[in-house]
C-alpha positions in Angstrom: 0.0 0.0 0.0 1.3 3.3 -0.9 2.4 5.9 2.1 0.2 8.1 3.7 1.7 11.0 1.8 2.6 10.0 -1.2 0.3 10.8 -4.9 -0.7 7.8 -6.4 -3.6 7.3 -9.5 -6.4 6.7 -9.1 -8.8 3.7 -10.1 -10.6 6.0 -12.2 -7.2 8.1 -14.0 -7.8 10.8 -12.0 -4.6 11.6 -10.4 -4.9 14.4 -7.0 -3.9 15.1 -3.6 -7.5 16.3 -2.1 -8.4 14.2 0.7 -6.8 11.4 2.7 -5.8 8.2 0.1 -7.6 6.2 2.8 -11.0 7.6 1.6 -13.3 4.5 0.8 -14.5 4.7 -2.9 -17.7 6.5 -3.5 -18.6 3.7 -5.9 -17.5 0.4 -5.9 -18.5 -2.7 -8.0 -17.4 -6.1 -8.5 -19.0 -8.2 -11.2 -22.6 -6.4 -10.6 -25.3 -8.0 -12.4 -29.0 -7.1 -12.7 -32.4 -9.2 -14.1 -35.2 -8.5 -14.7 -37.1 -11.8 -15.9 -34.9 -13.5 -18.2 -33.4 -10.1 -19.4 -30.0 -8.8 -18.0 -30.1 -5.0 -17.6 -26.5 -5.4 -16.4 -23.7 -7.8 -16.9 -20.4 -8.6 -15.0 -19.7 -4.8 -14.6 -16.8 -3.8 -12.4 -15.6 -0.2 -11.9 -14.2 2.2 -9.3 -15.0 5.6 -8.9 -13.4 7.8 -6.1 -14.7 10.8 -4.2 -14.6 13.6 -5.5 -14.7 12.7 -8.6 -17.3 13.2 -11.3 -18.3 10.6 -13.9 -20.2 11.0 -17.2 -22.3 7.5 -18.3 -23.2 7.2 -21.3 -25.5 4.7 -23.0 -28.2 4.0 -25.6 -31.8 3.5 -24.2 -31.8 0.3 -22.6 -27.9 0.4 -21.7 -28.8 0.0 -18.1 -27.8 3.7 -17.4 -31.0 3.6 -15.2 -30.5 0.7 -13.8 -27.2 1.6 -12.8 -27.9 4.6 -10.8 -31.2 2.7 -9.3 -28.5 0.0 -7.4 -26.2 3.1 -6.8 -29.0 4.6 -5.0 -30.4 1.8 -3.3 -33.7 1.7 -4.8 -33.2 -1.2 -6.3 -30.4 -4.1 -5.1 -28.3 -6.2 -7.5 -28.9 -10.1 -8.4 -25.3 -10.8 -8.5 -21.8 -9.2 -7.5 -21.3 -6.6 -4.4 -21.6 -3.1 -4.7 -20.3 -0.7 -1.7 -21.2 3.1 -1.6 -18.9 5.1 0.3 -17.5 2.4 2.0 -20.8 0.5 2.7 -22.4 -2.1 1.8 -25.5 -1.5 -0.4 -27.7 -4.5 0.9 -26.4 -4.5 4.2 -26.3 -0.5 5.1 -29.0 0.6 2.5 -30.6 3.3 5.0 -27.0 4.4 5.7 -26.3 4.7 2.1 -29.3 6.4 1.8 -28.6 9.7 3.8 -25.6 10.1 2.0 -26.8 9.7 -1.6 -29.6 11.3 -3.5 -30.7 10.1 -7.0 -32.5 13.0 -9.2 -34.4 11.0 -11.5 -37.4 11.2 -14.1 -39.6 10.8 -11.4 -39.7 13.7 -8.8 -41.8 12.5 -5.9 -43.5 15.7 -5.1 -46.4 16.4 -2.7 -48.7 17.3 -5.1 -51.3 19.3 -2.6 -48.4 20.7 -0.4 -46.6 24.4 -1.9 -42.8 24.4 -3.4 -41.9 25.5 0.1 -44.0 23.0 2.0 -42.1 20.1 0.0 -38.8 21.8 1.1 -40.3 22.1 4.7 -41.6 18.7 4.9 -37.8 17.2 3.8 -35.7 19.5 6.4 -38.2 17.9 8.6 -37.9 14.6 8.1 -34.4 15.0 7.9 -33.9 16.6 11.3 -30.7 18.7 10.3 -30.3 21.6 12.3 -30.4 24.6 10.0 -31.9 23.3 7.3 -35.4 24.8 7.2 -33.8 28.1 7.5 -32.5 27.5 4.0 -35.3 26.7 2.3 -36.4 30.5 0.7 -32.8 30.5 -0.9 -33.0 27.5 -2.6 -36.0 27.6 -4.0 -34.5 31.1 -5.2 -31.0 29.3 -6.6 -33.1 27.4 -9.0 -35.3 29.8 -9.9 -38.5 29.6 -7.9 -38.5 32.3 -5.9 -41.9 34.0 -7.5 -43.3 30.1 -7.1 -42.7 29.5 -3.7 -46.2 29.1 -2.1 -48.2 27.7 -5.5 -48.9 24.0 -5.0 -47.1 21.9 -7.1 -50.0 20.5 -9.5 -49.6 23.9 -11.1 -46.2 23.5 -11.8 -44.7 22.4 -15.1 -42.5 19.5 -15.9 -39.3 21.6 -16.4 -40.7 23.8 -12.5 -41.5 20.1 -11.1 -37.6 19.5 -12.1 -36.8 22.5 -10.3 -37.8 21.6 -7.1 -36.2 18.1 -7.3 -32.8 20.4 -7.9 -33.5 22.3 -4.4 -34.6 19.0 -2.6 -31.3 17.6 -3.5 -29.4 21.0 -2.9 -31.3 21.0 0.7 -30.3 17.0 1.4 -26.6 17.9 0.9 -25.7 14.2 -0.7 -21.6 13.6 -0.7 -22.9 11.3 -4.1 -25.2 12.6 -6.1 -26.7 10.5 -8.8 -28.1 13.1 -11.6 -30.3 11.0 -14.2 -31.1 13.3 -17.4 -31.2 16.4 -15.4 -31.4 18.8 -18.0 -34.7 17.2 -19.2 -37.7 19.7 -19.3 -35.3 22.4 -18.3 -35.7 26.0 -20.6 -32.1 27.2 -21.7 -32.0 29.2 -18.0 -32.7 26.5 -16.2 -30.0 24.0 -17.9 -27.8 26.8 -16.9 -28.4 26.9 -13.6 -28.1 23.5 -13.7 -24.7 23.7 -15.3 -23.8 25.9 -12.6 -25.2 23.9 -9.2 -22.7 21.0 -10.9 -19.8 23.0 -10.9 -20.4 24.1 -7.5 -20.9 20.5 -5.8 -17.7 19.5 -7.7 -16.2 22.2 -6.4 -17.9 21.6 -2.3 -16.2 17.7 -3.2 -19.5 16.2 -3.8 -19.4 12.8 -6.0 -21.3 13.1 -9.2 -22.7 10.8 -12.2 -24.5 12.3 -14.3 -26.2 10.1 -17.0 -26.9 12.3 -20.1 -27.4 12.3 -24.2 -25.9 15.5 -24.0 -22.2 14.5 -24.3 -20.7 17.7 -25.4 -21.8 19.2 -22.3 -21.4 16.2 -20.1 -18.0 16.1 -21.3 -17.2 19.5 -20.2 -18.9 19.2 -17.1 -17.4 15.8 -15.7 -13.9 14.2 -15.4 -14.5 10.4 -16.4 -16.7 8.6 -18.2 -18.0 4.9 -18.2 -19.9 3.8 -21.9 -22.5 1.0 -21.4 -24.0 -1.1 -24.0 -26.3 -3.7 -23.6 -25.7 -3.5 -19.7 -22.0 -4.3 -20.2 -19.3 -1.9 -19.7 -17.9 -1.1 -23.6 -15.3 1.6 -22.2 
């Protein structure tokens, strides 16, 4: 094992000093498999992915980008192989892993009755942070809801609705955040704004995968990159 102080690579070709080299991976897995019926969404895949680091997957529909970030996130657990988030086991520490990752999907999970700022509310409560309800307001403002903030969120539309998914995560404060298509049903402000919050977690030393068609701009916005085909890992 190398010393203490010393640079080494890393699994992923990222080569830095930031942190202690005895960090536990933010993703780890070892010949994960997934099916559903008789189809395999993923194959054998193995990878590392340190923290800190940001990676860009990439995929045709039906790769098993989804599926990826679904075991990643817990919602979902593997059929074969181990998989370790942070240093924990994703069967065995799932509610663990959960307060450290949050997955912002297609599906937002709002309270459909309840305002932008009740959703907000209802999280910092559940959550039980000190602090947090006091940052709700400037959130909602980040990502561009500030005139929105008490309208119930059946009036919202789908790119507002994605919004407010942003601020929940923003609010959470994951050290892996799992970011599936989430410049979807976003106007050309809002994708920059999004563009923007990325940079800034990256920069705070959050973990990020970001699963995207847009590679141009996943490119410029992530270090590494993982290509699926067919569930398998292609490079």
């Amino acid at each position: 094992m190398p010393s203490r102080g010393k640079k080494r690579p890393l699994p992923s070709g990222i080569d830095t000093n930031d942190g202690p080299l005895s960090a536990a991976p933010a993703i780890e897995l070892h010949d994960v498999s997934k099916r559903f019926g008789a189809r395999w969404a993923l194959a054998r895949l193995s990878y590392t992915l340190p923290q800190g680091a940001s990676l860009l997957l990439t995929g045709h529909n039906g790769s098993g980008k989804t599926t990826l970030l679904r075991l990643v996130s817990t919602v979902t657990a593997p059929t074969l192989g181990t998989l370790k988030i942070l240093g924990l086991d994703a069967r065995a520490d799932r509610m663990k892993v959960r307060e450290q990752v949050t997955l912002l999907s297609h599906a937002n999970f709002h309270y459909e009755d309840l305002t932008a700022k009740q959703n907000l509310e209802l999280v910092a409560k559940l959550r039980g942070a000190p602090g947090l309800p006091a940052k709700v307001d400037g959130l909602l403002d980040k990502v561009g809801l500030k005139a929105r903030v008490d309208s119930p969120v059946r009036q919202f539309s789908a790119g507002m609705r994605k919004r407010l998914a942003v601020a929940r995560m923003l609010l959470l404060q994951p050290k892996l955040a799992l970011l599936d298509e989430p410049f979807g049903e976003l106007d050309p402000q809002g994708i920059a704004q999004m563009e923007a919050i990325m940079a800034e977690l990256k920069a705070n030393g959050t973990t990020l995968v970001l699963a995207t068609h847009l590679l141009e701009q996943g490119k410029r916005l992530t270090d590494v990159s993982l290509h699926l085909e067919n569930g398998r890992q292609v490079a």
